[in-house]
PDB file of the backbone (N, CA, C, O) and the ligand in Angstrom, with CONECT records:
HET     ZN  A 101       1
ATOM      1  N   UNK A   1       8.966 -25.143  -3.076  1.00  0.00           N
ATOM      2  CA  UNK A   1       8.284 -23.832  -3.125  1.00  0.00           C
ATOM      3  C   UNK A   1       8.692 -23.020  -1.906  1.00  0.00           C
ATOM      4  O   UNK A   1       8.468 -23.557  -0.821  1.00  0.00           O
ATOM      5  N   UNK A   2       9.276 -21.767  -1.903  1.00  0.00           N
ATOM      6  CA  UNK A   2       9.671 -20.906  -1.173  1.00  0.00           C
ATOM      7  C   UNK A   2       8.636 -20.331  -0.658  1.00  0.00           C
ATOM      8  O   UNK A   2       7.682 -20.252  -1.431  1.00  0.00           O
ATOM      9  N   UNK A   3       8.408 -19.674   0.925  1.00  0.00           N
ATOM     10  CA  UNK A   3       7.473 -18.632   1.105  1.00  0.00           C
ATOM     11  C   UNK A   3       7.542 -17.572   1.254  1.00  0.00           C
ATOM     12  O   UNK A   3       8.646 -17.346   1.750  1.00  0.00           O
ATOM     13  N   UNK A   4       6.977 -16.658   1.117  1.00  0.00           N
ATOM     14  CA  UNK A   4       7.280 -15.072   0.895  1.00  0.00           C
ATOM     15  C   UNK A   4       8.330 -15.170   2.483  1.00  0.00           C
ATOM     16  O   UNK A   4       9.487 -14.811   2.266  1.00  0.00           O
ATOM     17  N   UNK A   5       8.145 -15.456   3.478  1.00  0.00           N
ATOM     18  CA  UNK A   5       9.412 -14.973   4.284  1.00  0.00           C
ATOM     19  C   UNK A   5      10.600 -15.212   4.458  1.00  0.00           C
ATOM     20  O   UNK A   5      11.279 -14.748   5.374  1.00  0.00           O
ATOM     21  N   UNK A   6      11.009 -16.031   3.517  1.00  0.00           N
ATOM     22  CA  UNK A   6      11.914 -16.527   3.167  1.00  0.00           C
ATOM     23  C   UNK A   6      12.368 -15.567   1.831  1.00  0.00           C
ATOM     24  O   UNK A   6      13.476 -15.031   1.789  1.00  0.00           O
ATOM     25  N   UNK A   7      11.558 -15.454   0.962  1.00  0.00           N
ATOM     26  CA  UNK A   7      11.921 -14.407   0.202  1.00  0.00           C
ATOM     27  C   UNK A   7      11.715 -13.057   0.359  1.00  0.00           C
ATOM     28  O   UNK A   7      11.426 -12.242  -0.517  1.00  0.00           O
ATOM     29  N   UNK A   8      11.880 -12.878   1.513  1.00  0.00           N
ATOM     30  CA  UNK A   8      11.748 -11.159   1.899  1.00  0.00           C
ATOM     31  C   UNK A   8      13.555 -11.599   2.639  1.00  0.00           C
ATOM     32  O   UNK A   8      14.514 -10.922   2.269  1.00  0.00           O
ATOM     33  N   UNK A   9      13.692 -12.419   3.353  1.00  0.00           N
ATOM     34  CA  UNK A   9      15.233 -12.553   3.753  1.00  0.00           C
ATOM     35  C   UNK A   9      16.355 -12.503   2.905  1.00  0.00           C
ATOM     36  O   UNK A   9      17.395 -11.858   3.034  1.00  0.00           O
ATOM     37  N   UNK A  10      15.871 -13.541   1.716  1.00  0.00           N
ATOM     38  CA  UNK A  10      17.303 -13.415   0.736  1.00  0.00           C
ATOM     39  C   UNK A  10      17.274 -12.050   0.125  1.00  0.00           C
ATOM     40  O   UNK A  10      18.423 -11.620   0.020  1.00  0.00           O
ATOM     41  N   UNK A  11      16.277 -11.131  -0.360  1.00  0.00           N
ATOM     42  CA  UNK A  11      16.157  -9.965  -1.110  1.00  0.00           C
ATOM     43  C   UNK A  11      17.191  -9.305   0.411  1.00  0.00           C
ATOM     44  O   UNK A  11      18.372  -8.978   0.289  1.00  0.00           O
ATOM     45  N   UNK A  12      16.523  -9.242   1.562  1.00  0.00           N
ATOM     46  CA  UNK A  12      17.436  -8.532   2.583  1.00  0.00           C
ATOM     47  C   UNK A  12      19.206  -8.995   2.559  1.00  0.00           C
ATOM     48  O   UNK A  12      20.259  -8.357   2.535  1.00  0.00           O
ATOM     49  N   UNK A  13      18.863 -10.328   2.581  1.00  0.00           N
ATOM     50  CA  UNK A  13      20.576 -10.847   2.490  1.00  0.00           C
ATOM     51  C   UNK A  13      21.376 -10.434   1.129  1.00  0.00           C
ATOM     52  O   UNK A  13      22.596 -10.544   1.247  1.00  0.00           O
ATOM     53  N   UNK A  14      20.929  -9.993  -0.104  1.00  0.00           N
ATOM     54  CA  UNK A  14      21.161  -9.892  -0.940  1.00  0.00           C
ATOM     55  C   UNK A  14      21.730  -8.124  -1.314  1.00  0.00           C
ATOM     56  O   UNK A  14      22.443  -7.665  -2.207  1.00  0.00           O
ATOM     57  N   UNK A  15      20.805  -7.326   0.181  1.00  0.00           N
ATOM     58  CA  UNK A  15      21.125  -5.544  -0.101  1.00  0.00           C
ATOM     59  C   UNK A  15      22.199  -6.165   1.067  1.00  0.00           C
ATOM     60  O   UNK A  15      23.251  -5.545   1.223  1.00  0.00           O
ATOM     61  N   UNK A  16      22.017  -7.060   1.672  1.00  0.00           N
ATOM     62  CA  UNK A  16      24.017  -6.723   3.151  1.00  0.00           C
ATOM     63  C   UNK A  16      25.284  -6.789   2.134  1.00  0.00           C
ATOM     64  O   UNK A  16      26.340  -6.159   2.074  1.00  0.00           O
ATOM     65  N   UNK A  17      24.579  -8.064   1.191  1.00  0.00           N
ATOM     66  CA  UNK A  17      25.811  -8.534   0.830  1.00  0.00           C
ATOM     67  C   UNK A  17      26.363  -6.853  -0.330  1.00  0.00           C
ATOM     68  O   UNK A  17      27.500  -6.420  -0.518  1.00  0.00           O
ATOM     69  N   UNK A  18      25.348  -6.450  -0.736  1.00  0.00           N
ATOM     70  CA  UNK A  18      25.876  -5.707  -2.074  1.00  0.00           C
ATOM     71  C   UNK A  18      26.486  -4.069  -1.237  1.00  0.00           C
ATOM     72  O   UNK A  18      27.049  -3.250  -1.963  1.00  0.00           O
ATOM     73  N   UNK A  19      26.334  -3.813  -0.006  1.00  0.00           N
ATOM     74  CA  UNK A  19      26.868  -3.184   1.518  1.00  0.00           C
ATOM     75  C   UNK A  19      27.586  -4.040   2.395  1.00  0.00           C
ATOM     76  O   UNK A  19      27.461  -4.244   3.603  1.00  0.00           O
ATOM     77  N   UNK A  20      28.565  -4.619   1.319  1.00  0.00           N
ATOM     78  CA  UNK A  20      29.275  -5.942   2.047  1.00  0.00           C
ATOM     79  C   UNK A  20      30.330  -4.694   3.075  1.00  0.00           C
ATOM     80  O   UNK A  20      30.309  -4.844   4.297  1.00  0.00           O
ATOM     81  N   UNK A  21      30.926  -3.886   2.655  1.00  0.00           N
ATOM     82  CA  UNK A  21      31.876  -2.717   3.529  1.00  0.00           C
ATOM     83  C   UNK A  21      31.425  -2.818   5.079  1.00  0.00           C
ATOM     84  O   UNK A  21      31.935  -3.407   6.033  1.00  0.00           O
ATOM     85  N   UNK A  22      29.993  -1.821   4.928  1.00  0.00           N
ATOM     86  CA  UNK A  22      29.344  -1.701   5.843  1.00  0.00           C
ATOM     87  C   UNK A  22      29.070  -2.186   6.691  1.00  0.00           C
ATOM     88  O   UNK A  22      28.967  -1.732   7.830  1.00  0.00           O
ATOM     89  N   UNK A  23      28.816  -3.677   6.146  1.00  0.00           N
ATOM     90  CA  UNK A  23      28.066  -4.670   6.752  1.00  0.00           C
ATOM     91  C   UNK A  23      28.758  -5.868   7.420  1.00  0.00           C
ATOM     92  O   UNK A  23      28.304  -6.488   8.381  1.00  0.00           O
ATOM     93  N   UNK A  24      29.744  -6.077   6.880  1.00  0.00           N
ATOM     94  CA  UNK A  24      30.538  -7.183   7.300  1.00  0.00           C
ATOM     95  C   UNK A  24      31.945  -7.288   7.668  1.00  0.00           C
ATOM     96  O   UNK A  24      32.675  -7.044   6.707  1.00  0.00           O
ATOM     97  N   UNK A  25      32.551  -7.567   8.725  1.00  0.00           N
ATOM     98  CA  UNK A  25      33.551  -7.400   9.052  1.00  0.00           C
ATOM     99  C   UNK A  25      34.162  -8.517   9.487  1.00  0.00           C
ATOM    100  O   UNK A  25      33.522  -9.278  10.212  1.00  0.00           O
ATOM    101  N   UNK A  26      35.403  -8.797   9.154  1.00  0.00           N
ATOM    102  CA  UNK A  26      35.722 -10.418   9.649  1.00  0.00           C
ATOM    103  C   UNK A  26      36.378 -10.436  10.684  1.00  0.00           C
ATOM    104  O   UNK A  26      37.056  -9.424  10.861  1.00  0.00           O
ATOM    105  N   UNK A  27      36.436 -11.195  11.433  1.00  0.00           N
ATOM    106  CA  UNK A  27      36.981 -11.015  12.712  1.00  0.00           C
ATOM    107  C   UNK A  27      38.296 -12.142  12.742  1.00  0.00           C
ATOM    108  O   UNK A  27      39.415 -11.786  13.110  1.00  0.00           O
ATOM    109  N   UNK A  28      37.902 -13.960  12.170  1.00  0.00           N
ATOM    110  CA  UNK A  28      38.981 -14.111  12.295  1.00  0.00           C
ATOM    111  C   UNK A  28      39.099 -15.615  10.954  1.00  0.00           C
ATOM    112  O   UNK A  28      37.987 -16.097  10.737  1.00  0.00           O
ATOM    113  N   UNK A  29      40.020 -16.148  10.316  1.00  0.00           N
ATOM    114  CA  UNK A  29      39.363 -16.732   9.442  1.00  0.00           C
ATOM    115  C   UNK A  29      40.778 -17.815   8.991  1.00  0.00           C
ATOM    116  O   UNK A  29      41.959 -17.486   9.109  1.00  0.00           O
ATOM    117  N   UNK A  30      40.285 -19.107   8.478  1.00  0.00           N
ATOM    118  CA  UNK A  30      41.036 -19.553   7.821  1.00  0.00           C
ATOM    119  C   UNK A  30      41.281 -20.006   6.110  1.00  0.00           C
ATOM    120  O   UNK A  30      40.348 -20.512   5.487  1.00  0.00           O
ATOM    121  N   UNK A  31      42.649 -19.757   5.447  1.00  0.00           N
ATOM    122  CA  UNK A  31      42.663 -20.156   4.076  1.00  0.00           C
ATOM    123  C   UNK A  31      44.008 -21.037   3.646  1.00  0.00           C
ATOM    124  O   UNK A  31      45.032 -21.524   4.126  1.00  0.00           O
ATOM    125  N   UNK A  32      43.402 -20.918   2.613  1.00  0.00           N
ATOM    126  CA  UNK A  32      44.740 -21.565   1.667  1.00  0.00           C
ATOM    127  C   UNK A  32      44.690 -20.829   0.318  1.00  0.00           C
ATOM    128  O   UNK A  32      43.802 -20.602  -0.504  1.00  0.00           O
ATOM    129  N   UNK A  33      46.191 -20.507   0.438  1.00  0.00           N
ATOM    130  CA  UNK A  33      45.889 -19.663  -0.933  1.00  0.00           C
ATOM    131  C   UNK A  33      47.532 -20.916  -1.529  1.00  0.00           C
ATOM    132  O   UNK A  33      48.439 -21.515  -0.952  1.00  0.00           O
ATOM    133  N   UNK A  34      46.976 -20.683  -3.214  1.00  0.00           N
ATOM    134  CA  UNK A  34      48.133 -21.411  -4.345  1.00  0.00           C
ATOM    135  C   UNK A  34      48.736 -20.362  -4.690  1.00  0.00           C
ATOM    136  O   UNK A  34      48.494 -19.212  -5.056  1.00  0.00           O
ATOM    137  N   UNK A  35      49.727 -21.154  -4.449  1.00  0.00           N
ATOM    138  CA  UNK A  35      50.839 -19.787  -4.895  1.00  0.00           C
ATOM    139  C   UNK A  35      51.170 -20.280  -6.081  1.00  0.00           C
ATOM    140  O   UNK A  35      50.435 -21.182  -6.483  1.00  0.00           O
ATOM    141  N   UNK A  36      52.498 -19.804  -7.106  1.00  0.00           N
ATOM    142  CA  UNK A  36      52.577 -20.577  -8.488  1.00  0.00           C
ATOM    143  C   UNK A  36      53.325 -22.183  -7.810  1.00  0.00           C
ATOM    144  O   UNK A  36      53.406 -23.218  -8.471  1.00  0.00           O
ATOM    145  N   UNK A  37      53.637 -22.075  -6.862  1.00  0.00           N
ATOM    146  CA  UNK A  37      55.120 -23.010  -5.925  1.00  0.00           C
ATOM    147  C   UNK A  37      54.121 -24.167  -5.441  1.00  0.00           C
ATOM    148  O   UNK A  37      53.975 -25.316  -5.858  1.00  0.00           O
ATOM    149  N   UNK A  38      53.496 -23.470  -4.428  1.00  0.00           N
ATOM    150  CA  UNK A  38      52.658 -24.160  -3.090  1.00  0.00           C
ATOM    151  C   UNK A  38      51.869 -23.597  -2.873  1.00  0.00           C
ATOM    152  O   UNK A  38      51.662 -22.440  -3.240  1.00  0.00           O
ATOM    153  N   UNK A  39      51.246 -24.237  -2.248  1.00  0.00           N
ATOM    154  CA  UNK A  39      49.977 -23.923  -1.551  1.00  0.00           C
ATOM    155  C   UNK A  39      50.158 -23.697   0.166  1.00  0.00           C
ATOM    156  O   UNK A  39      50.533 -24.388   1.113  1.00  0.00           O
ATOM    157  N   UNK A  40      49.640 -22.255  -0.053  1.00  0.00           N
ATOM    158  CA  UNK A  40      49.871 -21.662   1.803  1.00  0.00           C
ATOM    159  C   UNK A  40      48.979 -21.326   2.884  1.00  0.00           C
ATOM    160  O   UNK A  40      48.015 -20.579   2.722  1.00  0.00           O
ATOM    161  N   UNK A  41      49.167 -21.661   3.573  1.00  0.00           N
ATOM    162  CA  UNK A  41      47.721 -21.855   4.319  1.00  0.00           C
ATOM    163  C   UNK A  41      48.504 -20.173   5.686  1.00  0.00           C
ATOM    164  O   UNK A  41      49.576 -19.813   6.172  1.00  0.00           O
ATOM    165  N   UNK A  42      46.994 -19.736   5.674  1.00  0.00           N
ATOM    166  CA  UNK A  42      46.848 -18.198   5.729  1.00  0.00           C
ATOM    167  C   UNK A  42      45.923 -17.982   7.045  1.00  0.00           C
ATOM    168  O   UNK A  42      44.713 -18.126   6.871  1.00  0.00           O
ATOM    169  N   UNK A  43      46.374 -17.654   8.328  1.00  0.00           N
ATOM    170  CA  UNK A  43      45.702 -17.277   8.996  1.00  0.00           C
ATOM    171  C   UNK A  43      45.197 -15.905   8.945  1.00  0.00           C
ATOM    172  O   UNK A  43      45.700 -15.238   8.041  1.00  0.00           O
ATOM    173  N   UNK A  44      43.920 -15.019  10.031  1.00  0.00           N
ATOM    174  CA  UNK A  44      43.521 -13.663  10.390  1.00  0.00           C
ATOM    175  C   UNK A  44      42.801 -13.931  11.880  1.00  0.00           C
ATOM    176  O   UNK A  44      41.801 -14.575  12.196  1.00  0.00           O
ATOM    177  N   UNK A  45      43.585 -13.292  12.505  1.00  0.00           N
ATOM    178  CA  UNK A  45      42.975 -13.279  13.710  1.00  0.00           C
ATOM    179  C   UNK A  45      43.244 -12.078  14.888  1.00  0.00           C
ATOM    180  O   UNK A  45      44.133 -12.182  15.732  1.00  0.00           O
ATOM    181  N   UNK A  46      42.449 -11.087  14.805  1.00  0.00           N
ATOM    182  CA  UNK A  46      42.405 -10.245  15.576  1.00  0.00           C
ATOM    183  C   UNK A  46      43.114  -9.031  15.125  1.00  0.00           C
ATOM    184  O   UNK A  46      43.175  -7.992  15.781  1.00  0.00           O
ATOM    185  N   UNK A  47      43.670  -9.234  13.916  1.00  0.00           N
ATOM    186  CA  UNK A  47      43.837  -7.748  13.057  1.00  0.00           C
ATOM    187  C   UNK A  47      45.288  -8.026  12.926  1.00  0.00           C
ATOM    188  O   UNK A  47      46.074  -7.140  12.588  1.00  0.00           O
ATOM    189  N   UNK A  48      45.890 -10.010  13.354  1.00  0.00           N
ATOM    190  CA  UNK A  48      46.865 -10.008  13.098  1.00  0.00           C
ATOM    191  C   UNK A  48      46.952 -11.148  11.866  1.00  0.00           C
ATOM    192  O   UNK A  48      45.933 -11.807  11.657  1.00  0.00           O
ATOM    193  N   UNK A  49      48.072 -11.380  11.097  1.00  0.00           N
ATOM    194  CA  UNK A  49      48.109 -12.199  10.007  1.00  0.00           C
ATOM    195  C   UNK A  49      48.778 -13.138  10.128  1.00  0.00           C
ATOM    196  O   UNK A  49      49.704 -12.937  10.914  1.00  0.00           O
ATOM    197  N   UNK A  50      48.742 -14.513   9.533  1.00  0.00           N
ATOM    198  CA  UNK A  50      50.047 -15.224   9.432  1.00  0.00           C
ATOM    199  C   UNK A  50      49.797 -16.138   8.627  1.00  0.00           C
ATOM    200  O   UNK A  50      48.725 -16.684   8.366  1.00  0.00           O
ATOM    201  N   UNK A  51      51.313 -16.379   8.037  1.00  0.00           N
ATOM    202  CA  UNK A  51      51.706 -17.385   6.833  1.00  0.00           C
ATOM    203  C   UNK A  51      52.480 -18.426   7.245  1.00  0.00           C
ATOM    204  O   UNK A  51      53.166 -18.347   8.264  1.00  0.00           O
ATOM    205  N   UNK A  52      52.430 -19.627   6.388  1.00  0.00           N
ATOM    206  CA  UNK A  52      53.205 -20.454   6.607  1.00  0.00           C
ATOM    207  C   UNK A  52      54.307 -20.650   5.526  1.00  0.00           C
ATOM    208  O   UNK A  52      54.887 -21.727   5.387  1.00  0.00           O
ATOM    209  N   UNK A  53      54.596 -19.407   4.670  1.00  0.00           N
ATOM    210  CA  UNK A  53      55.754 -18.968   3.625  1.00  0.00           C
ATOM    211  C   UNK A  53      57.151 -18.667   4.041  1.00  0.00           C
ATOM    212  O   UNK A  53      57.102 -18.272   5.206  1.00  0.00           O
ATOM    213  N   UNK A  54      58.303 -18.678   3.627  1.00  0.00           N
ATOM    214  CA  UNK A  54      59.186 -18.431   4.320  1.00  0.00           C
ATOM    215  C   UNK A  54      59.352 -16.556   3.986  1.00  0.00           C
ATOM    216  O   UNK A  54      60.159 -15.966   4.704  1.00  0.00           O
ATOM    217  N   UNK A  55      58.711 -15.868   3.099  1.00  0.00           N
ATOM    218  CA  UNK A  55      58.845 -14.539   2.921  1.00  0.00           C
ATOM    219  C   UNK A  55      58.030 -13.777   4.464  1.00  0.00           C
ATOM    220  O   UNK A  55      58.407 -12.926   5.269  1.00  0.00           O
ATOM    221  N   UNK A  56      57.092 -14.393   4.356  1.00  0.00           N
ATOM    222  CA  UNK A  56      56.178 -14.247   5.524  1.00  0.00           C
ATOM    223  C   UNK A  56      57.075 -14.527   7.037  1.00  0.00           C
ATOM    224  O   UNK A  56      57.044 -13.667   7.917  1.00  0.00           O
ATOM    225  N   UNK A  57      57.492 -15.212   7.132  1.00  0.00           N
ATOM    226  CA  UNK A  57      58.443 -15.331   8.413  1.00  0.00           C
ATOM    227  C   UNK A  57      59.468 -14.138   8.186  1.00  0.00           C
ATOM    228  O   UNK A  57      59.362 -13.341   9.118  1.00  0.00           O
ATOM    229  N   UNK A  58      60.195 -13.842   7.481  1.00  0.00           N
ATOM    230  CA  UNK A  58      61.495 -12.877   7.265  1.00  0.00           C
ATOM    231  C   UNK A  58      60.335 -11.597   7.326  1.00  0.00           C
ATOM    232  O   UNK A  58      60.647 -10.962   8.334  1.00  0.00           O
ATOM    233  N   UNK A  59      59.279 -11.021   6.766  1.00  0.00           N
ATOM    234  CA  UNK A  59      58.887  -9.800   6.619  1.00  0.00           C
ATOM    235  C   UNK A  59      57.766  -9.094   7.156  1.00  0.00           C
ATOM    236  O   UNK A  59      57.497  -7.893   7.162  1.00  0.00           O
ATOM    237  N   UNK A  60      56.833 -10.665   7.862  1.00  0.00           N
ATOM    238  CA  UNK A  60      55.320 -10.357   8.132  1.00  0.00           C
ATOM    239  C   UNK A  60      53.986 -10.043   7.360  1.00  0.00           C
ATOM    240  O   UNK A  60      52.786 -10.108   7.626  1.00  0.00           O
ATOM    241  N   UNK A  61      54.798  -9.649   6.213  1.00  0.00           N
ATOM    242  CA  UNK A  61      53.823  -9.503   5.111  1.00  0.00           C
ATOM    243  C   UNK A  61      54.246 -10.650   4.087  1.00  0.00           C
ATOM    244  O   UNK A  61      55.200 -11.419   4.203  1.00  0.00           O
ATOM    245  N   UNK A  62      53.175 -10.572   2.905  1.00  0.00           N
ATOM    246  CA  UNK A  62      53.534 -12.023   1.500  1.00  0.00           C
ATOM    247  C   UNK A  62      52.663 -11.806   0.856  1.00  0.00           C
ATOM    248  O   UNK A  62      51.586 -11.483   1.356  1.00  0.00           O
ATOM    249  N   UNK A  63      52.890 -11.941  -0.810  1.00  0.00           N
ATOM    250  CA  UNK A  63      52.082 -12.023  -1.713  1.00  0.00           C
ATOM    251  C   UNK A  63      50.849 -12.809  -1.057  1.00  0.00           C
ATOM    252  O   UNK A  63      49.782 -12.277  -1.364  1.00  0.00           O
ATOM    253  N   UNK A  64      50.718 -13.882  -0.273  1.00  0.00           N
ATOM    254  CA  UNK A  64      49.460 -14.755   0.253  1.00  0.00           C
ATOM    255  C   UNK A  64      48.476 -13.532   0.816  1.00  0.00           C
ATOM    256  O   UNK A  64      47.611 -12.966   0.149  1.00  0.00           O
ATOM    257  N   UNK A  65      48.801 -13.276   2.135  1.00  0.00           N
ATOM    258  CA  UNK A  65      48.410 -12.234   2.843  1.00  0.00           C
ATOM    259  C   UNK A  65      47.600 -10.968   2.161  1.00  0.00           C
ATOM    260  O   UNK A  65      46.528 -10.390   2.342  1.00  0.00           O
ATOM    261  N   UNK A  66      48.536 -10.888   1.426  1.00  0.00           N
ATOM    262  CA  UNK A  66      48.370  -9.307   0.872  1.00  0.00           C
ATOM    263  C   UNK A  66      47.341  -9.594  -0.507  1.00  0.00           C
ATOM    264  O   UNK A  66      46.473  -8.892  -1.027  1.00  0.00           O
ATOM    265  N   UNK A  67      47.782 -10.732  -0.776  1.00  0.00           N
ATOM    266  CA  UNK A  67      46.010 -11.414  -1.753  1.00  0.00           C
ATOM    267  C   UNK A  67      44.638 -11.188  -1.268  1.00  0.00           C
ATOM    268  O   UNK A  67      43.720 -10.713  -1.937  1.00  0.00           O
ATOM    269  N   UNK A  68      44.582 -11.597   0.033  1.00  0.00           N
ATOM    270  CA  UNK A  68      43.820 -12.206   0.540  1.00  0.00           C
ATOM    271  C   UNK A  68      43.359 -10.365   1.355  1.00  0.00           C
ATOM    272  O   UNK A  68      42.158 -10.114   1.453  1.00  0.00           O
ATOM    273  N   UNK A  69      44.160  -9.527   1.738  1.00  0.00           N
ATOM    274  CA  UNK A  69      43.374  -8.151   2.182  1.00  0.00           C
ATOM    275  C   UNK A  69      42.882  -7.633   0.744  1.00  0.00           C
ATOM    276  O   UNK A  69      41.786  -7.075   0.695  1.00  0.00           O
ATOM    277  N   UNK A  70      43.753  -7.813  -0.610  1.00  0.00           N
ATOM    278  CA  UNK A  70      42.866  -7.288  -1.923  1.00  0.00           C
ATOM    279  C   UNK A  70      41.015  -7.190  -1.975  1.00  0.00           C
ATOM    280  O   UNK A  70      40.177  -6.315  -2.194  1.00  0.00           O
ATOM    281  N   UNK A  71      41.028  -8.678  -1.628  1.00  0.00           N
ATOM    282  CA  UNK A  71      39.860  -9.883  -1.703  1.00  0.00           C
ATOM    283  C   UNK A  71      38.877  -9.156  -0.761  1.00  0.00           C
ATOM    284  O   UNK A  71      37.691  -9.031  -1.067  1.00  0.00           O
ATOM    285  N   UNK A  72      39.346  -8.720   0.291  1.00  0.00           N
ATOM    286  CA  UNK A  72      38.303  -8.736   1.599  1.00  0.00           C
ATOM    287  C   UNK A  72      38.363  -7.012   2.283  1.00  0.00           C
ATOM    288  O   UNK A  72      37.989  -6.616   3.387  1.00  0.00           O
ATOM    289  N   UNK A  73      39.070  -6.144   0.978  1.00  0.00           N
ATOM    290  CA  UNK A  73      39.287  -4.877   1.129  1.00  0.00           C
ATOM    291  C   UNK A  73      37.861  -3.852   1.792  1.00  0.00           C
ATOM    292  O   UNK A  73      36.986  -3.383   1.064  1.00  0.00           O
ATOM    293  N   UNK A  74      37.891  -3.760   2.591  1.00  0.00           N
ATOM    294  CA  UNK A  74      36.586  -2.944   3.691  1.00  0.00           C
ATOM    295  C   UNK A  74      36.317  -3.652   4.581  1.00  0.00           C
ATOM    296  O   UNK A  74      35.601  -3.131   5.436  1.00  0.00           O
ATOM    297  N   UNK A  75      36.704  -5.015   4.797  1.00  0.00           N
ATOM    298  CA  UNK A  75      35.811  -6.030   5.708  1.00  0.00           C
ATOM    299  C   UNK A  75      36.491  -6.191   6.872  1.00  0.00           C
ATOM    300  O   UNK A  75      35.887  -6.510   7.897  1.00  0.00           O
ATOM    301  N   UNK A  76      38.042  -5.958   6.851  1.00  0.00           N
ATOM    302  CA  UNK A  76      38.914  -6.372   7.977  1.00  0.00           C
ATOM    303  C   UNK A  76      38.791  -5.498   9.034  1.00  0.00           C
ATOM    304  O   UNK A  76      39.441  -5.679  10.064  1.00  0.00           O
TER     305      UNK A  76
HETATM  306 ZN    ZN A 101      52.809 -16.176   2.458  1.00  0.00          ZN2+
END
């Protein structure tokens, strides 16, 4: 059984998340994204990116990367 202050938080956590833009900004993060090939593991840290792809080494940018700002478009 939940108590009302607990359910006054998730209703609150529930208007950040739906003002996710606004509200949330990532600062620095780790992934893995599947590619059709492999699986690439995807840094963000400090407004910089990095892959462990070989397109990503030659260009700085990669389908991984550029997935992954789609995903998190307002937050970075
Ligand atoms: Zn990549």
């Amino acid at each position: 059984m939940m108590d009302s202050a607990l359910v006054r938080k998730m209703q609150k956590a529930k208007q950040y998340a739906a003002e996710k833009d606004d509200r949330v900004r990532f600062i620095r993060f780790e992934a893995e994204v599947k590619g059709n090939h492999d699986v690439h593991f995807v840094r963000y840290e400090a407004g910089q990116w990095l892959c462990d792809c070989a397109f990503f080494q030659q260009r700085g940018r990669c389908s991984h990367t550029m997935a992954l700002e789609y995903i998190l478009e307002g937050m970075l």
